[in-house]
C-alpha positions as CSV (number, residue, x, y, z in Angstrom):
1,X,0.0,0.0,0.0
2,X,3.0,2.3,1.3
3,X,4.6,4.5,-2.1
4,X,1.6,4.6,-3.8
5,X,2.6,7.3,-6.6
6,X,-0.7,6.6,-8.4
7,X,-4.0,8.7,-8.0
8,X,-6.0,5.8,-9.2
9,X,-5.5,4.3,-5.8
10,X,-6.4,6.1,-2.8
11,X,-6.1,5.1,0.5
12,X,-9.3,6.1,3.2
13,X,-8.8,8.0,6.0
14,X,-11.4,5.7,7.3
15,X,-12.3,2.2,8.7
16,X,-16.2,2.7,9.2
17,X,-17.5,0.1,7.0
18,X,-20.7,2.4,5.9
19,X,-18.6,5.2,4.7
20,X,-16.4,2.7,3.2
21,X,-19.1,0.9,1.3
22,X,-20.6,4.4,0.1
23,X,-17.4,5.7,-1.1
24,X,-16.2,3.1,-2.5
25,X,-19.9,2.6,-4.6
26,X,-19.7,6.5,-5.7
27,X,-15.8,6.4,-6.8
28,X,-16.1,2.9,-9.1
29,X,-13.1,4.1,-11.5
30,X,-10.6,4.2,-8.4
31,X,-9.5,1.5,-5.9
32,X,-10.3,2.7,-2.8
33,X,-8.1,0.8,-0.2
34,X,-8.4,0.4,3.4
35,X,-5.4,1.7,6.0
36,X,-4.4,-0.7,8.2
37,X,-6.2,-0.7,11.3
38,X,-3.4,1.0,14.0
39,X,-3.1,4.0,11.4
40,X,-4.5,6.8,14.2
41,X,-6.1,9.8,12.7
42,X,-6.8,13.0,14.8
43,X,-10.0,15.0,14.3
44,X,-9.1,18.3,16.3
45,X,-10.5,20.7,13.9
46,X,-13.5,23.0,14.6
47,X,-14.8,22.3,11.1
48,X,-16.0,19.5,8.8
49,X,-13.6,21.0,6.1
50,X,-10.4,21.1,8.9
51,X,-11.4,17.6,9.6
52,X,-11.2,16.1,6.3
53,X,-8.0,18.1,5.0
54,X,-6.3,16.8,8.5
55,X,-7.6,13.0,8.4
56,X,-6.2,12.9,4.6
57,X,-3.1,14.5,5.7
58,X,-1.8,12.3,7.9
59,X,-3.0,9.1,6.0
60,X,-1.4,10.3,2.8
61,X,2.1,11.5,5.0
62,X,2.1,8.0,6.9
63,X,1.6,5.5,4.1
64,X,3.2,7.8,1.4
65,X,0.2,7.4,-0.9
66,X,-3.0,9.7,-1.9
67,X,-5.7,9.3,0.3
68,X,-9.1,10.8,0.7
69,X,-11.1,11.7,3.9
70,X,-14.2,12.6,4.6
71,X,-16.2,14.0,7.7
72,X,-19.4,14.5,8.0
73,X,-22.0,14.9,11.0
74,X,-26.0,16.0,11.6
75,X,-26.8,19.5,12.1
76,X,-30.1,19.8,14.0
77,X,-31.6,23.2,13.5
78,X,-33.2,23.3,17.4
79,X,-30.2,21.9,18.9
80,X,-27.9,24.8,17.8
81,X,-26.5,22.8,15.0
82,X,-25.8,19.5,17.2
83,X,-24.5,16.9,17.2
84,X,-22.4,18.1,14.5
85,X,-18.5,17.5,14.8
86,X,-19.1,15.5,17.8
87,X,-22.0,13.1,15.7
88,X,-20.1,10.1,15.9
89,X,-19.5,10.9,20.0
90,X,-22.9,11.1,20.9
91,X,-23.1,8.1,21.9
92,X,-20.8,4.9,22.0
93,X,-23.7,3.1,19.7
94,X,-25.6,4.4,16.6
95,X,-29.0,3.1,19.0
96,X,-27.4,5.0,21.9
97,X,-27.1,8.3,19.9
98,X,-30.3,7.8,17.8
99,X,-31.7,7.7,21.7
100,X,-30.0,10.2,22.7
101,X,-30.9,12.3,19.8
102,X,-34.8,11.5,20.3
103,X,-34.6,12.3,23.9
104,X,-32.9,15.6,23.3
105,X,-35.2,16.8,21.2
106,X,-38.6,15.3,22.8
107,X,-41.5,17.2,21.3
108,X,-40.0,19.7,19.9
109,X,-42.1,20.5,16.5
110,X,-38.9,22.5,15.0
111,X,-37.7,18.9,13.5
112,X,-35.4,20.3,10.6
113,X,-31.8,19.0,10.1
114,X,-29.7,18.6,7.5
115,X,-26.5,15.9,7.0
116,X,-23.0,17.6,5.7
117,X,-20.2,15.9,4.9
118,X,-17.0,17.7,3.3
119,X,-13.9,15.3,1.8
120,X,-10.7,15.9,0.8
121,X,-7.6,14.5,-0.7
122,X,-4.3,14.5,-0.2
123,X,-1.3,13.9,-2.5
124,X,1.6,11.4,-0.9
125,X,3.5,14.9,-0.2
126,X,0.8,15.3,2.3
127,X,-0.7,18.5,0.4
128,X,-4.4,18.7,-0.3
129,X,-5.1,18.5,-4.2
130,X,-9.3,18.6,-4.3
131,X,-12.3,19.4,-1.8
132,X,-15.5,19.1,-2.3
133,X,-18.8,19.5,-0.1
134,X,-22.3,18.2,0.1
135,X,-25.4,18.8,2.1
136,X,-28.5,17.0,2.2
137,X,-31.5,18.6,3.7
138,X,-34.1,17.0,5.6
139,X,-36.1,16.5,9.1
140,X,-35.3,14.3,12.0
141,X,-38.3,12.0,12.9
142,X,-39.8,11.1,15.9
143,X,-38.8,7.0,15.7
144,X,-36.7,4.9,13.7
145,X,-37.9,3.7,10.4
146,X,-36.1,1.4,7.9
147,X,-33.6,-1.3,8.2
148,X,-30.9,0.0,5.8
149,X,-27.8,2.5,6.4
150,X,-25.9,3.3,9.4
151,X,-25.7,5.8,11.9
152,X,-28.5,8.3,11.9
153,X,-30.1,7.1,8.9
154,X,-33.2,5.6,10.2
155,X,-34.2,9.4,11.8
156,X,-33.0,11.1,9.3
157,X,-36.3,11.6,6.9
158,X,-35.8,13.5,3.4
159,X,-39.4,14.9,2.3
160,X,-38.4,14.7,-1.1
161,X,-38.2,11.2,-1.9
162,X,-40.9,10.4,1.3
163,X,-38.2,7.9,3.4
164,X,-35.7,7.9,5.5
165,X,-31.7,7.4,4.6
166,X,-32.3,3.9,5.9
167,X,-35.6,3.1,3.8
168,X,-33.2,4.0,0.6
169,X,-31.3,1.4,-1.6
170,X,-28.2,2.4,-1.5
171,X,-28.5,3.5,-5.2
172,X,-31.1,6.3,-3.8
173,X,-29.2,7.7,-0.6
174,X,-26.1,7.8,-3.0
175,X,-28.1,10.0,-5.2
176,X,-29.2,12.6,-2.4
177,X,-27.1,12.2,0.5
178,X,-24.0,14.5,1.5
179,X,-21.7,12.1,1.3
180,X,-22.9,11.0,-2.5
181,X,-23.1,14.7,-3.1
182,X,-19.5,15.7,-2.2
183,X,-18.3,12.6,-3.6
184,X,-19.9,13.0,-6.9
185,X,-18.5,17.1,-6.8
186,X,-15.3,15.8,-6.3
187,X,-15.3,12.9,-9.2
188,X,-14.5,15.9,-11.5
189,X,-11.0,17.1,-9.7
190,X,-10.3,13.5,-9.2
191,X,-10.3,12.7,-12.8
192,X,-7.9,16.1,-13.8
193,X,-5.1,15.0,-11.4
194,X,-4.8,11.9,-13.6
């Protein structure tokens, strides 16, 4: 994996198998690689955006190949914009931060959220070469629904399409999600470093 030269290869700044699987289904023309599992990434940035660009960083400068990054989180409009950057910390469970979610937000009837998820890549030099961003709007629902997905996806209800992230085929959220959305932005700069 290590002197990877090639941006046809590119290595995550991730082991989550969900973002895994959706990256890997939205970038088809590249082989996206898993780093090995005692690769430790820092996330001590105050934005998505610092996030990503410091996850790929230090994947691309410790394996001296190109890697990509992502992060991502759920912005709830009544909660101030929480969870946010601490989405995947809200809990050590996706039940136990769904729960926690719910309970947070108890009756509330100000339900609107929206996913964002920002990724980046970095060149084995360690310097980022393309960013994109997406954003998928939608409302957080008052029980689970669906089977599919991971994380927040069965609360996480999109009025356009009348389901939840985790009532999708993974062909559908790919289409609307943030993560398909930045990914698909960033298909374009991905092919020009070629």
């Amino acid at each position: 994996m290590a002197n990877s030269l090639s941006p046809f290869e590119l290595v995550l700044g991730t082991t989550n198998p969900g973002k895994v699987r959706e990256i890997r289904a939205c970038l088809r023309e590249w082989n996206c690689l898993i780093p090995p599992a005692d690769l430790i990434l820092e996330e001590t940035g105050e934005t998505f955006a610092e996030n990503a660009r410091m996850k790929a960083v230090q994947t691309a400068l410790a394996l001296e190949c190109w890697a990509l990054a992502d992060d991502s989180g759920l912005e709830v409009t009544s909660l101030d914009g929480a969870p946010g950057l601490y989405s995947s910390r809200y809990g050590r469970t996706d039940a136990e931060r769904i729960e926690r979610l719910l309970f947070e937000l108890g009756d509330e009837p100000e339900r609107s959220a929206r996913f964002v998820c920002v990724v980046a890549v970095a060149n084995p030099q360690g310097e980022i070469v393309a960013e994109a961003t997406g954003i998928c709007e939608g409302e957080i629902l008052t029980a689970p629904r669906g089977t599919g997905g991971f994380g927040y996806d069965p609360i996480f209800y999109v009025p356009a399409l009348g389901m939840t992230f985790a009532e999708m085929t993974p062909a559908q959220k790919q289409q609307v999600s943030h993560r398909g959305r930045a990914l698909q932005a960033l298909v374009p700069q991905l092919r020009a470093l070629r």
